[in-house]
C-alpha positions in Angstrom: -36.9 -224.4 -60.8 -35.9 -220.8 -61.8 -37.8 -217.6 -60.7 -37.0 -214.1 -61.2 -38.1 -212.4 -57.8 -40.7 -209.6 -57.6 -40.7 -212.0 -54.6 -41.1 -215.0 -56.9 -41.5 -214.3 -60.5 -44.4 -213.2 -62.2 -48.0 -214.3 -62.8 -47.0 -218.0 -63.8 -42.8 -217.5 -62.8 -40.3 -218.8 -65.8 -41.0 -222.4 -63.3 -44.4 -222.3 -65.8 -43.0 -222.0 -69.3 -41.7 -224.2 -71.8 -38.3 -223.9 -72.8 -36.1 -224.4 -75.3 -33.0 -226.5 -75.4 -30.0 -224.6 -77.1 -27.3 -227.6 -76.3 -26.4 -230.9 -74.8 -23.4 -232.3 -74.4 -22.5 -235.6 -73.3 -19.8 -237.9 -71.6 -18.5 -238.3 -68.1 -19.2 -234.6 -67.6 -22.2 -233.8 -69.7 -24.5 -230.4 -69.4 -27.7 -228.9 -70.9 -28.0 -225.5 -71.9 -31.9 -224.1 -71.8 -33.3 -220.9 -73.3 -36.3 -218.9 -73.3 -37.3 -215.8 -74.4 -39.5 -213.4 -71.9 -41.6 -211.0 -74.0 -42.3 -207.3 -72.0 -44.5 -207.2 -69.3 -44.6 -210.7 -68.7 -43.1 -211.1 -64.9 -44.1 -207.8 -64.2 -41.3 -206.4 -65.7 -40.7 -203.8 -68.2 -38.7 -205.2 -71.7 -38.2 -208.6 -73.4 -35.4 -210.6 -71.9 -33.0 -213.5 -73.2 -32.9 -216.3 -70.6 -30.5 -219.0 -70.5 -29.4 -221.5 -67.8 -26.9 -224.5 -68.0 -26.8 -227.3 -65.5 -23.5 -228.9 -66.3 -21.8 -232.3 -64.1 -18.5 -229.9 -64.5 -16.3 -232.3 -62.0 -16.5 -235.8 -59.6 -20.1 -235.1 -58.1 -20.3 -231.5 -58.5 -23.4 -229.6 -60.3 -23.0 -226.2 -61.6 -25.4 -223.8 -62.6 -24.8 -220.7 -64.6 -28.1 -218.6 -65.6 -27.9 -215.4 -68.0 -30.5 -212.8 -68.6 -29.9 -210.0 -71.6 -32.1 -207.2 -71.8 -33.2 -206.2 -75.8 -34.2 -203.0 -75.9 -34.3 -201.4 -72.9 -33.0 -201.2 -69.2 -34.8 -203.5 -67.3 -34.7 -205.5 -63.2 -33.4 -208.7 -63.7 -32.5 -210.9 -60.3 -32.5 -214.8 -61.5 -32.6 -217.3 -58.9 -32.7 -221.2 -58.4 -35.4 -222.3 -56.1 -33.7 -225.9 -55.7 -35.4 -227.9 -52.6 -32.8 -230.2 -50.9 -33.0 -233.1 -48.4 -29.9 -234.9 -47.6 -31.8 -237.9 -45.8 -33.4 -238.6 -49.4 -36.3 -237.3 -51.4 -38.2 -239.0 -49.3 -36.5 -238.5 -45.9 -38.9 -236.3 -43.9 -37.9 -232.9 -42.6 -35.1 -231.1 -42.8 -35.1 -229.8 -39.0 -32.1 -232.2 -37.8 -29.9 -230.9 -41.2 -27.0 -229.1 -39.6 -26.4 -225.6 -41.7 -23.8 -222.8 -42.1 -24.3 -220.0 -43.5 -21.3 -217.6 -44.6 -23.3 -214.5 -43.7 -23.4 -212.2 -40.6 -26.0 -209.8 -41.8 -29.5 -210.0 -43.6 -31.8 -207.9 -45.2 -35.1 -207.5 -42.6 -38.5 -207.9 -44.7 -42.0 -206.1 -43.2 -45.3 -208.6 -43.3 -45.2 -209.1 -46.8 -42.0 -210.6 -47.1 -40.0 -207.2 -48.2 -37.2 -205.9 -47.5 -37.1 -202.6 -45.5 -34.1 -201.2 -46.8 -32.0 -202.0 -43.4 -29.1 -204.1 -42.8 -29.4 -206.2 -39.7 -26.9 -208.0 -37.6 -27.4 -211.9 -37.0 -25.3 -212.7 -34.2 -27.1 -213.9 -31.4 -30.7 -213.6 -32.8 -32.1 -217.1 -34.5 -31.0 -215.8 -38.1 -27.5 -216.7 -36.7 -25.7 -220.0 -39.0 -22.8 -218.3 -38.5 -21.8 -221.7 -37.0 -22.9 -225.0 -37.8 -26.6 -225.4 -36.2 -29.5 -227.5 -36.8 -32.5 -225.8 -38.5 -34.7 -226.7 -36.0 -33.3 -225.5 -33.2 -34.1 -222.2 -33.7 -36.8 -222.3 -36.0 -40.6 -222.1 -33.1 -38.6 -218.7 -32.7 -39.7 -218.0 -36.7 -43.1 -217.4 -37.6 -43.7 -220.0 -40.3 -40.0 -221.0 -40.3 -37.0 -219.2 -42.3 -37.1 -217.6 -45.6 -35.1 -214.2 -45.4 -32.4 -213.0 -47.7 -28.8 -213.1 -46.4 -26.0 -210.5 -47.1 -22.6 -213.4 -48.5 -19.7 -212.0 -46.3 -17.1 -212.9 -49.2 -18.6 -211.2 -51.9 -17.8 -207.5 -52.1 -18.3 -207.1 -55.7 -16.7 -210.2 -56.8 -16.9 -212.0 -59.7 -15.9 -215.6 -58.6 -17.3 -218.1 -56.5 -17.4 -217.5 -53.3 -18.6 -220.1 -50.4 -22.0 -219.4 -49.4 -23.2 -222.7 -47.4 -22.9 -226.2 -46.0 -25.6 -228.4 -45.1 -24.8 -231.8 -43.4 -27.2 -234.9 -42.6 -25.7 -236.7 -39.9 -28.3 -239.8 -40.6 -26.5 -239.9 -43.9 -23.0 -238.5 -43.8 -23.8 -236.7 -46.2 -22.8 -232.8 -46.9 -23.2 -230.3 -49.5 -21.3 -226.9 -50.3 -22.4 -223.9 -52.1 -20.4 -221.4 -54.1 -21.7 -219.0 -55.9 -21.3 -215.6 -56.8 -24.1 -213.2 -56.1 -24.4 -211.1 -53.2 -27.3 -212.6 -51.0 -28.8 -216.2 -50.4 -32.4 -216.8 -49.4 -32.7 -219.3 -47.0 -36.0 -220.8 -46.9 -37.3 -224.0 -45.0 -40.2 -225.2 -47.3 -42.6 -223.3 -44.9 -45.6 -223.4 -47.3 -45.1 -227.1 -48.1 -48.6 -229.1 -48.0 -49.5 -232.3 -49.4 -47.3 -231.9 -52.8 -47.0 -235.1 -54.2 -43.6 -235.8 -55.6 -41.8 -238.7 -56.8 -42.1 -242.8 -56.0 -45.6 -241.6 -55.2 -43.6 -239.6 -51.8 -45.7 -236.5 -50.5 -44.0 -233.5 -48.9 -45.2 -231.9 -46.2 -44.0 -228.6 -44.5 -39.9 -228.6 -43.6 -40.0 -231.5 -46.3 -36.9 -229.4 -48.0 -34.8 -226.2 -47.7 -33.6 -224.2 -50.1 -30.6 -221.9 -50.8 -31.3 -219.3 -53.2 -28.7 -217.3 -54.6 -29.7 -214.0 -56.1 -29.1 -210.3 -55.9 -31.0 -208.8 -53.2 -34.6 -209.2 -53.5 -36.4 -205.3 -54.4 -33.0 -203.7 -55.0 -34.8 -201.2 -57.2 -36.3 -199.6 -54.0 -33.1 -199.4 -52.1 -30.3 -197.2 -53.2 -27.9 -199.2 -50.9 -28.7 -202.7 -52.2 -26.3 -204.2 -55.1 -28.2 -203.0 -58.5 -29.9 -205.3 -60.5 -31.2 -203.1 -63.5 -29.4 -204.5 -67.0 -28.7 -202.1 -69.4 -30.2 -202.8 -73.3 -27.5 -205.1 -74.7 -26.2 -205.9 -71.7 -26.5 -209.5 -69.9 -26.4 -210.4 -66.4 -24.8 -213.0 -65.3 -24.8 -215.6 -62.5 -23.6 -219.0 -61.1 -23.3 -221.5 -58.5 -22.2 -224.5 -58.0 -22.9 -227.6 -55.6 -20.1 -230.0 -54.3 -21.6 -233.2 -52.5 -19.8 -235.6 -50.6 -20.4 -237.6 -47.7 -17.3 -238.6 -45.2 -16.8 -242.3 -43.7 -15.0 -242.0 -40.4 -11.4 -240.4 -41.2 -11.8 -240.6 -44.9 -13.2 -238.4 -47.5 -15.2 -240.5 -50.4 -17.2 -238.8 -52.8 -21.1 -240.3 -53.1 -23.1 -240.3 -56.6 -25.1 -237.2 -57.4 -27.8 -239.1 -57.7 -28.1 -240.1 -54.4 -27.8 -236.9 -52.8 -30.4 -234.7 -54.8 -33.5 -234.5 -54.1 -36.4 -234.0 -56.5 
């Protein structure tokens, strides 16, 4: 699912619309590229835009995504992100609250009651926005009105245009364990707080903390806060950004790989 945040898109979010494929390729590592054109005004935001976003298998069990956004005519906010719900215990597996998470982050970006951010740059250690460490979502979480879903500031990044590591998420009931690189500036961690009675697959219903998700994105209402990364494309120019999952699960001493499709969730 791919939003572009105002928090989350526009009226009906690029989740909504049809879209076009521009390429498959197959084979051991095969990819899809998708495209769709966003006309001015549409998601709030000023301009038409050229979207693209390519899922590609690109080695043993690991799923890239790249996404691309090129303004037309005019300057224009453009902050794509992938609103990807994980479960390591299965689709089906329950809540997330016993998955063990790190997050390569010591600051994030406070947000007032509805969900935006105030500008500030706030420390995380010792407060229950802290995964500077390995710690299980729930352990923290009755201390989080409604559960997590707050923007983190990627130590690594600095302006950099590679991949840089941004998580780990580990299901001990599983073994198994994901890593994300990616490389935009912040991550928005969110626990599937507002998850009710969504029916998904194998006739399986989610309920709240039925998934988390780690968004990579530039900072959400950068164009309010002179200190936060810019997002605003210039006509002509594209924005780029990509991330890439790595899923294995370990057997005692030894490191095996497990098939992709055993690992994502719906």
């Amino acid at each position: 699912m791919i939003s572009l945040f105002d928090v989350s898109g526009g009226h009906r979010g690029f989740s909504r619309v049809i879209w076009t494929v521009k390429k498959i390729v197959r084979g051991e590592f095969p990819s899809i590229t998708l495209y769709y054109r966003s006309f001015n005004g549409e998601q709030g935001f000023p301009r038409d835009l050229d979207v693209y976003v390519t899922y590609n298998i690109s080695d043993d069990y690991q799923l890239s995504v790249s996404m691309r956004g090129k303004s037309l005519t005019e300057a224009t906010p453009v902050n794509l992100a992938q609103h990807t719900y994980w479960n390591l215990r299965g689709h089906d597996g329950g809540s997330i609250l016993s998955h063990r998470v790190r997050i390569f982050a010591s600051r994030i970006t406070p947000v007032d009651a509805d969900l935006i951010p105030t500008g500030e740059l706030a420390l995380v250690q010792g407060t229950p926005f802290d995964f500077l460490r390995l710690e299980t979502v729930g352990s923290r979480i009755d201390r989080i009105p409604g559960g997590y879903d707050i923007n983190y500031v990627v130590d690594s990044w600095e302006g950099k245009m590679w991949l840089s590591r941004v998580a780990t998420v580990t299901a001990e009931e599983t073994g198994r364990r994901m890593e994300l690189w990616a490389d935009q500036p912040g991550v928005q961690f969110y626990t599937g707080n507002f998850l009710r009675g969504v029916k998904g697959k194998g006739g399986a219903v989610y309920e709240q903390h039925a998934g988390l998700c780690l968004e990579t994105q530039g900072f959400p209402d950068a164009v309010n806060h002179p200190k936060f990364p810019s997002q605003i494309v210039a006509a002509g120019d594209t924005r780029e950004g990509g991330r890439r999952y790595l899923n294995h699960c370990r057997t005692s001493r030894r490191l095996t790989w497990s098939r992709l499709d055993k690992v994502l969730s719906a």
